[in-house]
N, C-alpha and C positions, 0 to 999 in steps of 0.2 A: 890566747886571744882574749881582750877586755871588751867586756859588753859592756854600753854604758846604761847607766837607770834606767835612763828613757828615751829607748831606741828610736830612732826615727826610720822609718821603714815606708820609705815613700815608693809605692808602685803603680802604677796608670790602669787604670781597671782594664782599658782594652788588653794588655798584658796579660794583664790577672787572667783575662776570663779565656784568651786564646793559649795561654800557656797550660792550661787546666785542661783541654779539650784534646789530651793527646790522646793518640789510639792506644788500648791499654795492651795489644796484641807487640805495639814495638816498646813498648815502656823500659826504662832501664834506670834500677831502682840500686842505690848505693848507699853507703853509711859510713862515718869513719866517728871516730871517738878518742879524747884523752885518756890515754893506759894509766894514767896515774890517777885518774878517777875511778875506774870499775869499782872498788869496795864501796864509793860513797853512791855510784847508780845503782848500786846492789839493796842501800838502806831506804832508799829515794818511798816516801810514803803520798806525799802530797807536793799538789803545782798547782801552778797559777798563770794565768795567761797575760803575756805581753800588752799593755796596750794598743789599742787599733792606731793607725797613723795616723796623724793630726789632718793631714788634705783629706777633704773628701773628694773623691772621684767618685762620677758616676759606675756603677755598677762593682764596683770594691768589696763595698759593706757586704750582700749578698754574697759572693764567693769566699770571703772569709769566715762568715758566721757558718756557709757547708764545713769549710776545712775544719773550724774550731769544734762545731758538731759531730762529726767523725772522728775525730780527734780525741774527743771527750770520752765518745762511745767505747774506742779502743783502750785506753788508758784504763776507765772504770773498770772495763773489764777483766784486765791484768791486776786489778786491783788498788788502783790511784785515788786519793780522793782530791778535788778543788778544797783548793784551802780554804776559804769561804773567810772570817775575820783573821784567820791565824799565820803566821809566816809559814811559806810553803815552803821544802825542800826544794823544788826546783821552778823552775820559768819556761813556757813553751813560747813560740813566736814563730812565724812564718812567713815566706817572702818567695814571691814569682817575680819569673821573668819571661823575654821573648830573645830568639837570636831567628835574626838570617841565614839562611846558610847554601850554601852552592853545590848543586850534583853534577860531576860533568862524564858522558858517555859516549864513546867515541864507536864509529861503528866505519867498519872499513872495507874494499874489496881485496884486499891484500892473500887472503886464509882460503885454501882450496882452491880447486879447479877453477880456469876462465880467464879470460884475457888478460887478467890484471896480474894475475901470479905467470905469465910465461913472457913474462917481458914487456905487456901493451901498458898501459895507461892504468892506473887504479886510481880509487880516490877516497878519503877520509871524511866523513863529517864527524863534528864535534856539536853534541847537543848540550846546553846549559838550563838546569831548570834550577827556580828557587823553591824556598819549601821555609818552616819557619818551624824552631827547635824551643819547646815550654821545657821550663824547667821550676818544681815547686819546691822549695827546700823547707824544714822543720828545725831548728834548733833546740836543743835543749839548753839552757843557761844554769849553773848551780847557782842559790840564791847564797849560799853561804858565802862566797868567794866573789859572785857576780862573773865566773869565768865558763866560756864555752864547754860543754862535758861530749855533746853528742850531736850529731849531723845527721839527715839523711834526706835523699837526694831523688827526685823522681823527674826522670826526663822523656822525651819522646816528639817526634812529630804531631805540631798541632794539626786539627781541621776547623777552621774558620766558623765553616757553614753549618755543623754541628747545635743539633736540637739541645735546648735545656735538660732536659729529660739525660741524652748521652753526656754531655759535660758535667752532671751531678755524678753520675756512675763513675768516671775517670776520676773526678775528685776522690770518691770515695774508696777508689781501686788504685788510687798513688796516696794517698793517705794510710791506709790500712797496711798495705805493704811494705811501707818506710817505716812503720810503728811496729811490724812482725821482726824487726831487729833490735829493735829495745828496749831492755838494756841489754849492750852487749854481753855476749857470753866471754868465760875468763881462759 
């Protein structure tokens, strides 16, 4: 997969910030990577972050500067440095989304004792609720190749109505946990 120079990474902050609001108890956190890179994420010393996307949208700027901040913190700590004027070994970037999604729950008098089960009348309701699925993704870009190295993927049901205070924690609690996978092990 080709990254180009200068990714355009257009996301709508309402997005951004309800995809980031997942409960960190249903979170589900994934990672996949190119096997033909692991020696070169192995030498990986310094990075440098993607440009921010050219639209400003309200409220964008603020949920990325958490991710990039947390992101930062995790990296350092593993021992990365910001390239600061010098070409970095790799490229980080980040990109949310929102999806719909459908629960349907069928509840019925069919099961056990009572009229419905010895022959009389039963009856089925089908209940349909929506609910709405964040998902944050991370890339890694190797700068040498400019080719994808490393993924990782944090999903979960958002909650809308969610204080500032709890959607900074989630950010920081799908950030930290996508980043506790790399660099893959060999």
């Amino acid at each position: 997969m080709n990254v180009s120079k200068s990714p355009r990474w257009t996301v709508s902050a309402l997005a951004v910030v309800i995809a980031l609001t997942a409960g960190c108890s249903g979170m589900s956190i994934s990672s996949d990577y190119d096997p033909g890179k692991i020696e070169e994420m192995s030498a990986y010393k310094t990075y440098a972050w993607f440009p921010a996307p050219r639209e400003k949208v309200r409220g964008s700027e603020l949920v990325g500067k958490r991710v990039q901040y947390v992101a930062d913190q995790v990296l350092q700590d593993k021992g990365y440095q910001l390239a600061g004027q010098s070409a970095p070994d790799f490229m980080i970037g980040w990109h949310a989304a929102l999806d719909k999604k459908l629960n349907y729950s069928t509840v019925n008098s069919y099961y056990g004792y009572g009229w419905g089960y010895w022959g009389g009348t039963g009856y089925s309701q089908t209940y349909v609720t929506e609910y709405k699925v964040g998902t944050l993704l991370l890339d890694i870009v190797d700068a040498g190749d400019n080719e994808l190295a490393w993924r990782g993927t944090a999903s979960a049901e958002v909650y809308p109505q969610a204080d500032e205070d709890y959607r900074n924690r989630q950010i920081e609690a799908a950030v930290r946990k996508m980043l506790d996978r790399f660099p893959p092990k060999k």
